[in-house]
TIDO-724409 format. One line per field, with one value per residue (C-alpha): y, z, x. Coordinates in steps of 0.5 Angstrom, whole numbers, plus 500, padded with zeros to 3 digits. Example, Ala and Ser with C-alpha at 12.3 -4.5 7.8 and 13.67 -1.06 7.14 Angstrom:
REM TIDO-724409
c2 <- [491 / 498]
c3 <- [516 / 514]
c1 <- [525 / 527]
END
This chain:
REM TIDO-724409
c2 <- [513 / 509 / 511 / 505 / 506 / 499 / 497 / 491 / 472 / 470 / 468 / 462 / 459 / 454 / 451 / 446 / 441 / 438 / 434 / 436 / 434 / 439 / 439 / 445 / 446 / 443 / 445 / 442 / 442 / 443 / 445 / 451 / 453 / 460 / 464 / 469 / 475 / 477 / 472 / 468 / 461 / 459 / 463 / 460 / 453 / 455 / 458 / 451 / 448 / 452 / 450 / 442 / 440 / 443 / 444 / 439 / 441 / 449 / 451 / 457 / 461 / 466 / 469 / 472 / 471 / 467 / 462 / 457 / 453 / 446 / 441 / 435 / 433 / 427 / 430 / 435 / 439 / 441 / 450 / 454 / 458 / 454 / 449 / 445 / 442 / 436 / 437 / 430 / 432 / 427 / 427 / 432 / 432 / 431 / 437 / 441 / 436 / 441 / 448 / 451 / 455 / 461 / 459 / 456 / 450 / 452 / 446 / 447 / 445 / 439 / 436 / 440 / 443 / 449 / 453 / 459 / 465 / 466 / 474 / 479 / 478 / 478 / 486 / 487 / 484 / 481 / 477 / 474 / 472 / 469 / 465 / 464 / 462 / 462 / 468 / 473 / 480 / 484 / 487 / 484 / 486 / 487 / 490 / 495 / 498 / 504 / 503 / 496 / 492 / 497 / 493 / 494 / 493 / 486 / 486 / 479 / 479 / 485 / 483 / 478 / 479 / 481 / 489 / 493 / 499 / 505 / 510 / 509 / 513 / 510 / 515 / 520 / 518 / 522 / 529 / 528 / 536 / 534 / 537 / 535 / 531 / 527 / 525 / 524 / 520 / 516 / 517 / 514 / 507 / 501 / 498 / 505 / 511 / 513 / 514 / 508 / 515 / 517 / 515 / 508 / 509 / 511 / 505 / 500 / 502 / 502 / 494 / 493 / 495 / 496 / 497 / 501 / 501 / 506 / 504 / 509 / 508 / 513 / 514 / 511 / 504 / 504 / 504 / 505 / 504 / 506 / 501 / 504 / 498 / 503 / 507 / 510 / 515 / 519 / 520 / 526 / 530 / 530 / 532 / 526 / 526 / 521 / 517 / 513 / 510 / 505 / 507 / 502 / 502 / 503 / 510 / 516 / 517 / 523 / 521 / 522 / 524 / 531 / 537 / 537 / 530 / 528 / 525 / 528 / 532 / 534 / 533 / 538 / 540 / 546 / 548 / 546 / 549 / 545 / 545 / 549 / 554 / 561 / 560 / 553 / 548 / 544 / 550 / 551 / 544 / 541 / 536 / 534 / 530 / 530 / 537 / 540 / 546 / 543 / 536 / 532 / 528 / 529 / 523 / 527 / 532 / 533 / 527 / 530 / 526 / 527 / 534 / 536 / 536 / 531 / 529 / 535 / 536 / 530 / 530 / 535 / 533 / 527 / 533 / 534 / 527 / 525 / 531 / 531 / 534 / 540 / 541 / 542 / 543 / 546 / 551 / 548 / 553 / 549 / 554 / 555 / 548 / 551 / 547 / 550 / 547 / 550 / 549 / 552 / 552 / 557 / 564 / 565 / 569 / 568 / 568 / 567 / 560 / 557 / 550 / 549 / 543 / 542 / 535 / 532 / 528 / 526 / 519 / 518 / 515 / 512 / 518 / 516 / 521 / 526 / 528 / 529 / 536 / 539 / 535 / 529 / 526 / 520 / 513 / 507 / 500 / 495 / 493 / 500 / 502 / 510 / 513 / 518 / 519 / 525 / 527 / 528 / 525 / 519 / 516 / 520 / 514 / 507 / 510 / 514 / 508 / 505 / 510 / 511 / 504 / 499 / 493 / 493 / 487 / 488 / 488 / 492 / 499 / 506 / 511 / 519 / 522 / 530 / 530 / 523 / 522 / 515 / 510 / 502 / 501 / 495 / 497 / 493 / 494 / 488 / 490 / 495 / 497 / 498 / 503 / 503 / 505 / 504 / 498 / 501 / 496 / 489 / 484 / 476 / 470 / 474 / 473 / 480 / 484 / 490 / 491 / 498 / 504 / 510 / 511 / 504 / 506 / 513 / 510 / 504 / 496 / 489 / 486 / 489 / 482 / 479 / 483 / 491 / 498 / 503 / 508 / 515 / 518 / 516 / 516 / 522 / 525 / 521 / 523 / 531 / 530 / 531 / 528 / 520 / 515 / 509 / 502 / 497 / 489 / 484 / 476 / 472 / 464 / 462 / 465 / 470 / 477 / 484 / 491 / 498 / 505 / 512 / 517 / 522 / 520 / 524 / 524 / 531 / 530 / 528 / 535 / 534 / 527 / 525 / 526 / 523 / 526 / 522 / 522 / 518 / 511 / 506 / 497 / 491 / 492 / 497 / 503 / 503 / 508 / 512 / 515 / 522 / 527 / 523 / 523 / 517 / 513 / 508 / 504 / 509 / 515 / 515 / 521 / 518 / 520 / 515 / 514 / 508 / 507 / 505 / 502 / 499 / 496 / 494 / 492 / 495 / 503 / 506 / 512 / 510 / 514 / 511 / 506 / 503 / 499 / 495 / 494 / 491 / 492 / 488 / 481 / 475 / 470 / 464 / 466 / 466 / 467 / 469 / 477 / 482 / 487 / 485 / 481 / 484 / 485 / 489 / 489 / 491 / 484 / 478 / 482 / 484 / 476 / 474 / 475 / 477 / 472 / 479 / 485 / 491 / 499 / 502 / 509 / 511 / 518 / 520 / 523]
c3 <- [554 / 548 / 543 / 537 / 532 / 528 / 521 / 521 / 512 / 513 / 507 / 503 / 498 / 494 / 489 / 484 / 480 / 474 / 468 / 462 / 455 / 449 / 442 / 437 / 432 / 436 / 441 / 445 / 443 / 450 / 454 / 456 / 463 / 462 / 458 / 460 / 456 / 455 / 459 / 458 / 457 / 463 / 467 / 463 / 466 / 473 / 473 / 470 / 476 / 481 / 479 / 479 / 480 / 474 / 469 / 465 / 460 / 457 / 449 / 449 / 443 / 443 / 438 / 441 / 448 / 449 / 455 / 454 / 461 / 459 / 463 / 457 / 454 / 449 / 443 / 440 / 433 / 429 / 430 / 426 / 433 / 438 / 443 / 447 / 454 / 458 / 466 / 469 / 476 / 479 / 483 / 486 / 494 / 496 / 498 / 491 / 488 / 492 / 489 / 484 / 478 / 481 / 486 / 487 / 490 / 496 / 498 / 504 / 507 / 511 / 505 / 507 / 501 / 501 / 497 / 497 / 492 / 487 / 488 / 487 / 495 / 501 / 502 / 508 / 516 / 517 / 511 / 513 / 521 / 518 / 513 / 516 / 525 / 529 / 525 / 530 / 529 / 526 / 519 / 513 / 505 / 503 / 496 / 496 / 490 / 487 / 491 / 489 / 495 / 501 / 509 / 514 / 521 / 523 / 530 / 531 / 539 / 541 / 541 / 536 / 532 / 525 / 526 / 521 / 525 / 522 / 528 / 534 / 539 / 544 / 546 / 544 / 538 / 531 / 530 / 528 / 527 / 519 / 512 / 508 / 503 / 510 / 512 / 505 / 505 / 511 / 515 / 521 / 523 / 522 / 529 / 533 / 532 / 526 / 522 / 515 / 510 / 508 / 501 / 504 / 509 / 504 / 499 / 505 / 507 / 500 / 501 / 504 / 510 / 516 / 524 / 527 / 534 / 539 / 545 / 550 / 556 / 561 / 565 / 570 / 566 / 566 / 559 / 555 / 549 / 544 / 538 / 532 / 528 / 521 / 519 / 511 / 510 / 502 / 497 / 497 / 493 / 499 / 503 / 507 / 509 / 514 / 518 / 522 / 527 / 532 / 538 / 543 / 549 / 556 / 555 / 553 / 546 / 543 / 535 / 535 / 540 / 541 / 538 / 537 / 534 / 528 / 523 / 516 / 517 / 513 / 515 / 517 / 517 / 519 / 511 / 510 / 514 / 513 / 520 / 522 / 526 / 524 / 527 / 524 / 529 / 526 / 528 / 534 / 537 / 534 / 530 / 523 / 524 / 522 / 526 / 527 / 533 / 533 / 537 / 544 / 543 / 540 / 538 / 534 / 539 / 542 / 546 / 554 / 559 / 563 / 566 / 568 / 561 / 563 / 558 / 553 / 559 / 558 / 550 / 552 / 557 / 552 / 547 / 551 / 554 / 547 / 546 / 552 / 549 / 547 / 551 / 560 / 561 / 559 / 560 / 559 / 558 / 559 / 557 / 550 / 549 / 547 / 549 / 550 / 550 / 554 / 554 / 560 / 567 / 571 / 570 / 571 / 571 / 573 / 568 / 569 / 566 / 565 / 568 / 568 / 569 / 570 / 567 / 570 / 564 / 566 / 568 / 563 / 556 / 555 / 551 / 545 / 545 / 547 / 540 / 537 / 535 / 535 / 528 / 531 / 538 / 542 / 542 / 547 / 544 / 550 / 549 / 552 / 546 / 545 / 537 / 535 / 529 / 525 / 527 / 522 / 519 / 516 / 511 / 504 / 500 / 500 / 498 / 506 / 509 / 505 / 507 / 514 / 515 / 512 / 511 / 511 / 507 / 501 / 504 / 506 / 508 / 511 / 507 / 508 / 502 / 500 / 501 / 501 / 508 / 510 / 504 / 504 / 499 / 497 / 497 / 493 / 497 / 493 / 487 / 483 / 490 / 494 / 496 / 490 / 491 / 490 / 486 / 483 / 478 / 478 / 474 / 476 / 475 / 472 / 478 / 478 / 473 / 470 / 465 / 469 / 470 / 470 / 477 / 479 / 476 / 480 / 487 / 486 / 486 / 486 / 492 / 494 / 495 / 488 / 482 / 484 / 481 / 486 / 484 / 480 / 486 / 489 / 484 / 482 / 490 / 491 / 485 / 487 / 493 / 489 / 482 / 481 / 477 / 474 / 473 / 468 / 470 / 465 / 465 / 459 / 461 / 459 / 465 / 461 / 464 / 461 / 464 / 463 / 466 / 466 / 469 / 469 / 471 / 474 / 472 / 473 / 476 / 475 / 473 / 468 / 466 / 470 / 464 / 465 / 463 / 462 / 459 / 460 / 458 / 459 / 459 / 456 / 451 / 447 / 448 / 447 / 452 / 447 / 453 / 454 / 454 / 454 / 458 / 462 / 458 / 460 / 458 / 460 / 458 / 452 / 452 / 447 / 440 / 435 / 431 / 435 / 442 / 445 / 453 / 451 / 444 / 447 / 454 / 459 / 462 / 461 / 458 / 450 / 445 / 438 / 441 / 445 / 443 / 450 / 455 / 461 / 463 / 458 / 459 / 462 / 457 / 457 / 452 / 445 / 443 / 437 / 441 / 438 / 443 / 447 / 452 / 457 / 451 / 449 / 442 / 442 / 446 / 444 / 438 / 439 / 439 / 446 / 453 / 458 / 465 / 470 / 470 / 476 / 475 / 480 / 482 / 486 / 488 / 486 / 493]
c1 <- [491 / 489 / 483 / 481 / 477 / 474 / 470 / 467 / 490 / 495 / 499 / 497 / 502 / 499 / 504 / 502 / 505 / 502 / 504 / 499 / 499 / 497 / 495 / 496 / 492 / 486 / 480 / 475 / 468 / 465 / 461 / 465 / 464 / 468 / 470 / 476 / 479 / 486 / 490 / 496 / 496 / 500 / 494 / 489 / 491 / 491 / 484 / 481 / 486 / 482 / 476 / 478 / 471 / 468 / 474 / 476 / 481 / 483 / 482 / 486 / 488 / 494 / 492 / 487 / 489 / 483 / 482 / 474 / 475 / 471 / 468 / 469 / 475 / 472 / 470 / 475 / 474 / 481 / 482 / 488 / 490 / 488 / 492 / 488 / 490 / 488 / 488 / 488 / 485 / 483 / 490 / 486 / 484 / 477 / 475 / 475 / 470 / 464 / 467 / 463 / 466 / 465 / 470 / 478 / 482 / 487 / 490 / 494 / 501 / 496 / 493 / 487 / 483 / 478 / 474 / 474 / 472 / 474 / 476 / 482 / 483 / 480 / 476 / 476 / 478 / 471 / 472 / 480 / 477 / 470 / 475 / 481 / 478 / 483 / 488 / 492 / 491 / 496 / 497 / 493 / 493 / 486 / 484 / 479 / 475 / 480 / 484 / 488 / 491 / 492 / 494 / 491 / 491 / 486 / 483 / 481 / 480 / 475 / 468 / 468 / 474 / 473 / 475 / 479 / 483 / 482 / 485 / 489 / 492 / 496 / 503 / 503 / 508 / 504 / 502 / 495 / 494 / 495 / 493 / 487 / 491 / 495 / 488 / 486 / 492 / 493 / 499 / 503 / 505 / 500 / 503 / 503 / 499 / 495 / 490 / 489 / 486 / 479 / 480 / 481 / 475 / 471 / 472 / 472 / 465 / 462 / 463 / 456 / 453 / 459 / 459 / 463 / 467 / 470 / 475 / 477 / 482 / 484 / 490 / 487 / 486 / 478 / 475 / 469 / 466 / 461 / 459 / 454 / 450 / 452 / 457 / 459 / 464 / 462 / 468 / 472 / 467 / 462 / 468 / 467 / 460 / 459 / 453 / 452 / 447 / 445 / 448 / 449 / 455 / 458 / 458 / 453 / 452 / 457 / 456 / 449 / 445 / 447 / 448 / 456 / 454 / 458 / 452 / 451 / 457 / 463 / 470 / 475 / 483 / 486 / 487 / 479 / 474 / 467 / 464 / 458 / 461 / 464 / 471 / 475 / 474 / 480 / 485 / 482 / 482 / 488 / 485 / 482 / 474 / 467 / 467 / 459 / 459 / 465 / 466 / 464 / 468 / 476 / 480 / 486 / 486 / 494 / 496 / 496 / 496 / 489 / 488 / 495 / 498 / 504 / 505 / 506 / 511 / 514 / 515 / 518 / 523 / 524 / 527 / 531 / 534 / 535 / 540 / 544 / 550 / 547 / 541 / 540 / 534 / 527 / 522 / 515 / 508 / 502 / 498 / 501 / 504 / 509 / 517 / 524 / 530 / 537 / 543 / 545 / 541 / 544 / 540 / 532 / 527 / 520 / 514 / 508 / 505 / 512 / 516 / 522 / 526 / 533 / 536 / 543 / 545 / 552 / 549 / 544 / 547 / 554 / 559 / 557 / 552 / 557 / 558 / 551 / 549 / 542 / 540 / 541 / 537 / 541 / 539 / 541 / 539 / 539 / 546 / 546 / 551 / 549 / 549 / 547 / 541 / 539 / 532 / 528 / 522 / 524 / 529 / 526 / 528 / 533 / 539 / 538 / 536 / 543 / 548 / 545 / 546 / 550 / 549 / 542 / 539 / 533 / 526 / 520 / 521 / 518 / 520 / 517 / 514 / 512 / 504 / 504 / 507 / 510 / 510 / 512 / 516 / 521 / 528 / 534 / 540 / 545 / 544 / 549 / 551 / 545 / 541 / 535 / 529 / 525 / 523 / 517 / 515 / 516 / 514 / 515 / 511 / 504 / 500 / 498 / 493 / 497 / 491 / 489 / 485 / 489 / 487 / 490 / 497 / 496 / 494 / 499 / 496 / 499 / 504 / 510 / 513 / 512 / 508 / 506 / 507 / 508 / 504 / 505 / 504 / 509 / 514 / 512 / 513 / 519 / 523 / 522 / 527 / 533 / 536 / 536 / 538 / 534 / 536 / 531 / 534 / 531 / 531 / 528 / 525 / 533 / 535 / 539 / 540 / 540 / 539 / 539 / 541 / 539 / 543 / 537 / 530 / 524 / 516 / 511 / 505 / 498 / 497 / 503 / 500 / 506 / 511 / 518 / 524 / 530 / 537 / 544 / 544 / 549 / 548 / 549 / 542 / 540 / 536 / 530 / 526 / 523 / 519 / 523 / 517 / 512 / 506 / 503 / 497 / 493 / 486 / 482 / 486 / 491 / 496 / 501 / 502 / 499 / 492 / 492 / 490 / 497 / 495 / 488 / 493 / 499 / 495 / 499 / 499 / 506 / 509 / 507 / 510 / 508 / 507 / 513 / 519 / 519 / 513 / 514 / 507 / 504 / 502 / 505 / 506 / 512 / 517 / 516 / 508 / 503 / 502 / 505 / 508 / 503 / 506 / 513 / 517 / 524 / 524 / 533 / 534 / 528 / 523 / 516 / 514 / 517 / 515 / 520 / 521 / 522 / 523 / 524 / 524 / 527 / 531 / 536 / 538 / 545 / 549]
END
């Protein structure tokens, strides 16, 4: 049985190769089409070639990193602090001459060029269908308002396509009877079973004007549908207040016609109680909605299997099946849904409610899954070789996932976090021995804006495959699972490399102002974290102990001091420059004048 909810890109690389000439000590006198705040000179550069049919040239000053896109390059005027640069676009293809300044020139592969909108990524499904014609569905990155960059799971087939998938039940394979903060959150598997967070929802849906689409099917194969024209989700603080309207589909209306119906209702979990009935309609029905008096319709109910509960039956059967060399058989109460699990089936006795099934397991895996204990369940691979593996929720981190399997390379994965639940991460798995996680910062060719509010460095932002901060959430929820290690890797744009490491590494919570503690250091540079004990700052809270503002001075959230002797979330410059400590800096290795290529954070749990 399947259920779908819906609200109404594939990667672009585009890498340009450009010789230009600069002049020191020089500007253009114009006209400016644009003038951008706080950015490097490379980035500067970039925004005048995106914009190939307006821009002609770039005056920037370093001192002020201050960027003016020009549209004329002929008449020039002398300026102490500026450099100014003269972009020979005319090599560029046809299709940019129409773009506006408010848009950007991709040229694809084909030579093809388009232009698009010049935003920080694509919002939602609805915007990667109507630009990207063609697009499969699967996972997208999308960026949402607070939120930063969030993935998604793009249904680009169903009525039209465009839709982004904000719950699905398909197997059974999630528990969907889940606390306030798992559904504030999010939880489960993008590709399965889940549910994408009301936190997310909320922000998604005050983008515009949203539809929304629920797909049904039952064990018999048939379908249903209900489709409503408009559909908005409040924030937190309104509990989640939901509306919608404009019914339309292949089966009676349940979300606003009746009167369990879910309109301008809060939403509820077992440990928050807002709907409209003297009992707890979450705890009662196993599932966290917008419940009134209390529901017509159920979708994170307990997964079962139509009107016999089979399907509990069988999750249950499976138990058992996993552990054959400590379980052999089970005893099943379909009134209490409750599952045990036996290692001998020779006595009974009767009880009222109860199954029991005897499973002969002599046959089922090869004798490698005879040695698993009853922390672990077998698993048979198609090459029908059997092993057995710890059940638990997940790999907690990298080192798990490192110690558990061997061999494996660096790259995306899942890992379980307290209150957090299932989080992507990028995990290290060469370096220094492997197994660090997670790289929660990285920093490598200025593609993202690390100048951000607090709420961005506590939810996370940027692309886990180039430049993002994982967020102090997470960081925080991740380092609370046992004693970890931290590691600093640094290169400058002469391809050297220096790193340093601390034998000690956690942050508090939000409540805390995510204080870090940290001590042991060893590398081949100096030390130079002076953040022990000290609280997070950002642009927008400063919590460090100078008169200055240190985030907002320095341009970058971190655990500032007085201010910081190394900023590796300032801004990206190339090398030396005119902004002092400002940029990527780590003043015991290049001073405070020179900007780091790459850095990456990360942490590894000592076993």
């Amino acid at each position: 049985m399947e259920f779908w909810f819906f609200v109404v890109l594939s990667s672009l690389h585009l890498v340009i190769v450009m010789c230009y000439d600069s002049v020191h000590g020089e500007r253009y006198i114009g006209p400016v089409v644009m003038v951008i705040n706080l950015v490097g000179q490379k980035q500067c550069i970039q925004k005048c070639l995106e914009r190939s049919s307006v821009c002609k040239g770039v005056n920037y000053s370093r001192q002020n990193l201050l960027c003016e896109l020009v549209s004329a390059t002929e008449k020039t005027e002398l300026r102490q602090g500026y450099v100014r640069v003269e972009l020979n676009q005319t090599d560029l293809t046809t299709g940019c001459l129409m773009c506006s300044s408010e848009e950007v020139c991709l040229t694809l592969s084909s030579k093809a060029s388009h232009c698009l909108k010049d935003d920080t990524g694509p919002i939602d499904c609805t915007g990667i269908h109507k630009s990207h014609p063609g697009v499969v569905s699967g996972l997208y990155a999308v960026d949402l308002p607070v939120m930063g960059h969030v993935t998604v799971f793009c249904d680009m087939e169903t009525d039209g396509g465009g839709w982004m998938v904000f719950q699905r039940r398909m197997d059974g394979s999630e528990d969907f009877e889940r606390s306030w903060v798992d559904y504030k959150n999010g939880f489960g598997n993008l590709t399965s079973e889940f549910w994408l967070g009301n936190d997310n929802l909320h922000y998604l849906l005050s983008q515009g004007n949203y539809e929304l689409r629920y797909d049904m099917a039952d064990f018999e194969n048939q379908t249903r549908y209900v489709k409503y024209s408009s559909f908005s989700v409040g924030n937190e603080t309104s509990k989640y207040t939901v509306s919608v309207s404009g019914y339309s589909g292949d089966v009676p209306d349940c979300f606003t016609a009746i009167t369990t119906k879910i309109n301008n209702m809060k939403f509820s979990t077992k440990d928050q109680d807002n709907d409209r009935v003297a009992y707890n309609c979450a705890t009662t029905f196993n599932s966290g909605w917008w419940h009134n008096d209390c529901h017509c319709s159920n979708p994170n109910g307990l997964y079962l299997a139509g009107a016999d509960a089979l399907v509990g039956q069988k999750q249950c059967i499976q138990k058992c099946l996993e552990r054959p060399s400590v379980y052999k058989g089970v005893n099943y109460s379909r009134q209490n849904l409750l599952c045990e699990l036996v290692t001998a089936t020779e006595m009974t006795e009767q009880r009222s409610g109860y199954v029991r099934v005897g499973l002969s397991q002599t046959d089922l895996t090869e004798p490698g899954c005879t040695t698993c204990s009853s922390q672990e369940v077998c698993v048979t691979l198609s090459s029908k070789a059997s092993h057995c593996l710890k059940d638990d929720k997940g790999p907690i981190d990298c080192t798990g996932i490192h110690k558990s399997h061997p061999g494996v390379v660096s790259g995306l994965y899942t890992v379980e976090l307290p209150v957090m639940g299932h989080v992507t991460v990028f995990c290290d798995m060469e370096t220094d021995g492997g197994g660090w996680t997670i790289v929660f910062q990285r920093r490598m060719d200025g593609s993202e804006d690390f100048v951000r509010t607090w709420l961005d460095y506590k939810n996370g932002f940027g692309n886990l495959t180039s430049e993002f901060w994982l967020g102090n959430d997470n960081l925080h929820y991740l380092l609370s699972q046992g004693n970890y290690e931290l590691r600093y890797d640094m290169a400058d744009f002469e391809n050297q490399t220096r790193y340093v490491k601390y034998s000690s590494f956690s942050v508090g919570d939000e409540a805390s102002k995510y204080t870090a503690s940290i001590s042991g250091y060893t590398g081949d540079v100096g030390t130079k974290f002076t953040l022990n004990n000290m609280k997070f700052s950002t642009k927008d809270q400063d919590n460090d102990k100078s008169s200055l503002h240190c985030a907002l001075t320095f341009t970058s959230g971190w655990w500032h001091n007085g201010c910081h002797c190394t900023n590796p979330n300032g801004l990206y410059l190339a090398g030396p420059n005119d902004a002092y400590a400002q940029s990527i800096t780590y003043r015991e290795w290049h001073e405070n004048y020179y900007s780091l290529k790459s850095t990456i954070l990360m942490i590894r749990r000592i076993l």
